[in-house]
C-alpha positions as CSV (number, residue, x, y, z in Angstrom):
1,X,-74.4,-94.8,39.7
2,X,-72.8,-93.1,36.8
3,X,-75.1,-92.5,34.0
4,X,-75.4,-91.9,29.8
5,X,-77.7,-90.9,27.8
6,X,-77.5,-91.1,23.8
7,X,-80.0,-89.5,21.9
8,X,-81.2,-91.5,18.5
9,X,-83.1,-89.6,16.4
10,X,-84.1,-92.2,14.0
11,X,-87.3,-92.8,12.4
12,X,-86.8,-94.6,9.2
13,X,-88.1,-97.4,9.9
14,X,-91.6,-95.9,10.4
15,X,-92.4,-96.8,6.5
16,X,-95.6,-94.4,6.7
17,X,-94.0,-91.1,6.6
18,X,-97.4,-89.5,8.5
19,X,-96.5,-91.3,11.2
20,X,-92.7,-90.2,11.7
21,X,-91.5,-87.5,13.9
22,X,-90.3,-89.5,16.5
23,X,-86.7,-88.3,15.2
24,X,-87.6,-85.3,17.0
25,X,-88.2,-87.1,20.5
26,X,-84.5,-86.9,21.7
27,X,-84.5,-83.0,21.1
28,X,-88.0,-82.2,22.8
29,X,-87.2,-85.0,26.2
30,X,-83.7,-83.3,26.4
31,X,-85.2,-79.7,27.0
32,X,-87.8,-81.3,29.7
33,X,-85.0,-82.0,31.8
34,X,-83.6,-79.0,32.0
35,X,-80.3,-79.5,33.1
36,X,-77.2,-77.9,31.4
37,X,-75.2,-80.7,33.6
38,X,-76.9,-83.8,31.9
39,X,-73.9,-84.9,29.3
40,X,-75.7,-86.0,26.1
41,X,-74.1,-88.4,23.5
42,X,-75.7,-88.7,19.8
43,X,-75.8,-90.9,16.9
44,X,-75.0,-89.6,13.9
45,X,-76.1,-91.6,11.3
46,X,-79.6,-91.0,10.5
47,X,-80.3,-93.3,6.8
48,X,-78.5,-96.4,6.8
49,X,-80.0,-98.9,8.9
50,X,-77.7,-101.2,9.8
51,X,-74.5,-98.2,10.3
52,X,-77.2,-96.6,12.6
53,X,-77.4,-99.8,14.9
54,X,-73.7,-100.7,14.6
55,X,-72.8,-96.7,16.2
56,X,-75.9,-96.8,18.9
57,X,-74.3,-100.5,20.1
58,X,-70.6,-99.2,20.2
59,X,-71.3,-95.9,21.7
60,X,-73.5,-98.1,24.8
61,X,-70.1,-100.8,24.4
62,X,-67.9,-98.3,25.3
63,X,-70.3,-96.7,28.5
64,X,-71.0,-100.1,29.8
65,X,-66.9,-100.7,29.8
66,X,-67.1,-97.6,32.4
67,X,-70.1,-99.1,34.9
68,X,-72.4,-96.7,33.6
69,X,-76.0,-97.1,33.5
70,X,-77.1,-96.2,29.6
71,X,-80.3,-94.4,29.1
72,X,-81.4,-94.4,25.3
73,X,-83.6,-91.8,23.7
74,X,-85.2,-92.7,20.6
75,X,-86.4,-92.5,17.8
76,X,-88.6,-95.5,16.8
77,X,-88.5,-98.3,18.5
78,X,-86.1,-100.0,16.4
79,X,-83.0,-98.5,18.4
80,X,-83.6,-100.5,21.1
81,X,-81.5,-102.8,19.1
82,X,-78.4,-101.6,18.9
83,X,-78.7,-100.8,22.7
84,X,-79.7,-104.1,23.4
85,X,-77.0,-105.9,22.3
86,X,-74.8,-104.1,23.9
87,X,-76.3,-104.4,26.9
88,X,-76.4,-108.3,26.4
89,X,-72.8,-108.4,26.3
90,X,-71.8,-107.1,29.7
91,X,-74.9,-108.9,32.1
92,X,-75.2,-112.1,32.0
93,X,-79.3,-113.7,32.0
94,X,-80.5,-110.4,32.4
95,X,-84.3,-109.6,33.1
96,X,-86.4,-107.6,30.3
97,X,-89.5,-105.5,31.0
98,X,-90.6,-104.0,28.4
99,X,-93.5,-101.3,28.2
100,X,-95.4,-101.2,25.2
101,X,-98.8,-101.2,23.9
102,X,-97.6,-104.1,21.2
103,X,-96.1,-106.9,21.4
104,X,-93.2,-106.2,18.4
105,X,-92.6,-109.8,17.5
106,X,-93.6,-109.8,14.1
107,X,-91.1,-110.6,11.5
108,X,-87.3,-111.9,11.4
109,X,-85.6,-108.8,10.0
110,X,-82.0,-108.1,11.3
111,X,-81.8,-105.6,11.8
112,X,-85.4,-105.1,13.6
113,X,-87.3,-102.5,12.5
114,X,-89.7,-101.1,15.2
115,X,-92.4,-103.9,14.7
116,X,-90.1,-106.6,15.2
117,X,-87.7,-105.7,18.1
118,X,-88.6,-107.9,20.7
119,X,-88.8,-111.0,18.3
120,X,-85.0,-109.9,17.4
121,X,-84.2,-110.2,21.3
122,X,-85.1,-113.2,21.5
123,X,-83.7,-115.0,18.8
124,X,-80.5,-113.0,18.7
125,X,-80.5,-114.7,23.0
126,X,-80.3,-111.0,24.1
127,X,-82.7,-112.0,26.7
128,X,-83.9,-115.8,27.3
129,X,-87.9,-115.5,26.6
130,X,-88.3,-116.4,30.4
131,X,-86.7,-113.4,31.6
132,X,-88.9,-111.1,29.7
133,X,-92.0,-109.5,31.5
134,X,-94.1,-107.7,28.7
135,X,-96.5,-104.8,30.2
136,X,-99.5,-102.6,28.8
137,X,-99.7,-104.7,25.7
138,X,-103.2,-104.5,23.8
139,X,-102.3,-104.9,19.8
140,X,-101.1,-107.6,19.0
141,X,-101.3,-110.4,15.8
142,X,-101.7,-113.8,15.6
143,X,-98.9,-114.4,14.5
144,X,-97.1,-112.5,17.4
145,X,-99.5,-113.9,19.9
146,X,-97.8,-117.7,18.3
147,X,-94.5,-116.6,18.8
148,X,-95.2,-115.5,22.9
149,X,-97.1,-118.4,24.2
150,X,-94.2,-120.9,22.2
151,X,-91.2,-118.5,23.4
152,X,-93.2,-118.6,26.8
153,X,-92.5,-114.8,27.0
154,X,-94.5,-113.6,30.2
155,X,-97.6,-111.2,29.5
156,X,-97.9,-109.2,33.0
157,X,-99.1,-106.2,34.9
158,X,-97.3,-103.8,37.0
159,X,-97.8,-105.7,40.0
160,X,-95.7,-108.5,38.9
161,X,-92.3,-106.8,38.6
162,X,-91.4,-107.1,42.2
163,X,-91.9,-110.5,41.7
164,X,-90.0,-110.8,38.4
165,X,-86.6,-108.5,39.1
166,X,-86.4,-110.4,43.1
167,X,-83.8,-112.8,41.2
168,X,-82.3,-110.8,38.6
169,X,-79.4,-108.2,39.2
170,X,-79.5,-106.7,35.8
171,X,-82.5,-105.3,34.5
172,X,-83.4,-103.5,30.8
173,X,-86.1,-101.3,30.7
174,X,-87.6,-100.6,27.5
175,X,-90.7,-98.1,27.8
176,X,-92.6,-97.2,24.5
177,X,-95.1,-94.1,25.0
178,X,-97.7,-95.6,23.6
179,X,-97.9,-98.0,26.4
180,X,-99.8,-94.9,28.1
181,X,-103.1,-93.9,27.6
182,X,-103.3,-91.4,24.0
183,X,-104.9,-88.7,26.7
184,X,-101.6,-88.4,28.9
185,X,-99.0,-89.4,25.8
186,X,-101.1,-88.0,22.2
187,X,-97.2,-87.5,20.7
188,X,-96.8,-90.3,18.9
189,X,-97.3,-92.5,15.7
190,X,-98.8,-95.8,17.0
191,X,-101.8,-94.8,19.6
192,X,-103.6,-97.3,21.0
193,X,-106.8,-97.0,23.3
194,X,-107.2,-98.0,27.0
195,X,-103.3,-97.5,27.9
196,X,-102.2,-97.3,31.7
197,X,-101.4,-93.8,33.2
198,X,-98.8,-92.0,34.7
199,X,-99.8,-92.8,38.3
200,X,-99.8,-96.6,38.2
201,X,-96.4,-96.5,35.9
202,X,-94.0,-93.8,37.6
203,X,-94.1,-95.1,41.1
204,X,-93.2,-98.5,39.6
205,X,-90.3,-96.8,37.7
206,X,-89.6,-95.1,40.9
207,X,-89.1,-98.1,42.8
208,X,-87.3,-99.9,39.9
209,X,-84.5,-97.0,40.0
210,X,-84.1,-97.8,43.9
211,X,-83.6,-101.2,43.0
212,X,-80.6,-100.0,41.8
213,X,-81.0,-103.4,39.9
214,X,-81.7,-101.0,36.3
215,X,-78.2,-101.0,34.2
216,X,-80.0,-100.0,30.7
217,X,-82.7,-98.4,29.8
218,X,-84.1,-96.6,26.7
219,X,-87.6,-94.3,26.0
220,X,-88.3,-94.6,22.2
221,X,-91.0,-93.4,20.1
222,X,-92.4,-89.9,21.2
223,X,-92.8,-87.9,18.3
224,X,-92.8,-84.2,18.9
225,X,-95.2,-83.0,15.7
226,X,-98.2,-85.1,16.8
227,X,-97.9,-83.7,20.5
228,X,-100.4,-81.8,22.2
229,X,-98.4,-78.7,24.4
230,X,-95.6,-81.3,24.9
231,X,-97.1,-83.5,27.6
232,X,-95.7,-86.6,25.8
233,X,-92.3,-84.9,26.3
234,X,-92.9,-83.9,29.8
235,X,-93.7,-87.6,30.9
236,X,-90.8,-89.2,28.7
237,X,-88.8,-86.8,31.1
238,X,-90.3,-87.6,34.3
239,X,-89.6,-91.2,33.7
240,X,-85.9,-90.6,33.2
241,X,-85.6,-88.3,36.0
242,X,-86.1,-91.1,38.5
243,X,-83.0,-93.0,37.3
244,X,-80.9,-89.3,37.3
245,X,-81.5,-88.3,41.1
């Protein structure tokens, strides 16, 4: 399969400026693949919310009209968005798995801002709530916790996603780093405590690639300033890398 990848480097909708620098992520995961043959797309706007969304969904439009498989690098979390609704227009009842260490469902903004994507999904019927396995989650809300259990949005562990993609044949991954542990991903703004690890995620990333079920797919939120010798960076690449052998 064909593949894209657009780097996003937006962060404004992080309102606590000492937690941005995931703007930076799309630079520092590009030079941990090392490849001079990897063709890199970028958005250009970086301040206007909603332009920002509107150029990430038309530049995916126009790679999904070619069979390619878009991979997103954010930015905060909010970009998903944009590729998201792209995505929704090409697969029809597609599956969701999203890896984060919250559940995002808090407000109704459209656009979403990083908080709020998942909530934005669903109403926006990017994804019917059944066909959304959530994975690593461990902050959440009450409010949030409300809006799962009524949506009937599925709460699961790695184990179930052989189970959940077996009748799908369109699959969106979305992986957050702070769905890992802070001691294998420190770079970035949002760290939570008791977060899986590499070795119980990649091989499930691994297997999801040979699926060959994965049409879009986007790492968001490592943030390059608050890294520790750029082993955030490293494992946002080793993700991708599954998807670009």
């Amino acid at each position: 399969m064909n593949y894209t990848i657009i780097k996003i480097p937006f962060d404004a909708c992080i309102v606590e400026r000492a937690r941005r620098g995931t703007a930076k992520g799309p630079d520092a995961i590009q030079a941990e693949l090392k490849s001079d043959e990897i063709k890199f797309l970028e958005v250009k706007e970086l301040n206007d919310f909603e332009v920002m969304h509107y150029e990430v969904e038309s530049l995916a439009d126009k790679e999904y009209k070619k069979k390619n498989l878009v991979i997103g690098l954010g930015g905060d979390h909010s970009v998903s968005y944009g590729l998201m609704k792209a995505f929704s227009k090409h697969f029809k009842k597609p599956g969701l798995i999203y890896f984060d260490a919250h559940l995002d469902c808090e407000d109704d903004f459209l656009p979403p801002t990083h908080e709020d994507i998942v909530r934005a999904a669903v109403n926006e019927k990017f994804f019917a709530p059944e066909n959304i396995l959530m994975i690593g989650t461990r902050k959440s809300y009450p409010k949030e916790v409300k809006f799962v259990e009524e949506k009937g949005i599925r709460l699961g562990k790695i184990d179930d996603i052989k189970d959940f993609i077996k009748n799908k044949d369109s699959i969106y991954i979305s992986i957050d780093i702070d769905v890992f542990d802070p001691k294998y991903a420190p770079g970035t703004g949002y760290m939570e405590k008791d977060g899986l690890a590499p070795e119980q995620v990649l091989p499930a990333i691994k297997d999801l690639a040979k699926s060959r079920k994965v049409k879009g797919i986007d790492v968001v939120e490592v943030s390059p300033p608050k890294d520790v010798n750029g082993i955030t960076s490293k494992l946002a690449a080793s993700l991708l890398l599954q998807f670009l052998k």
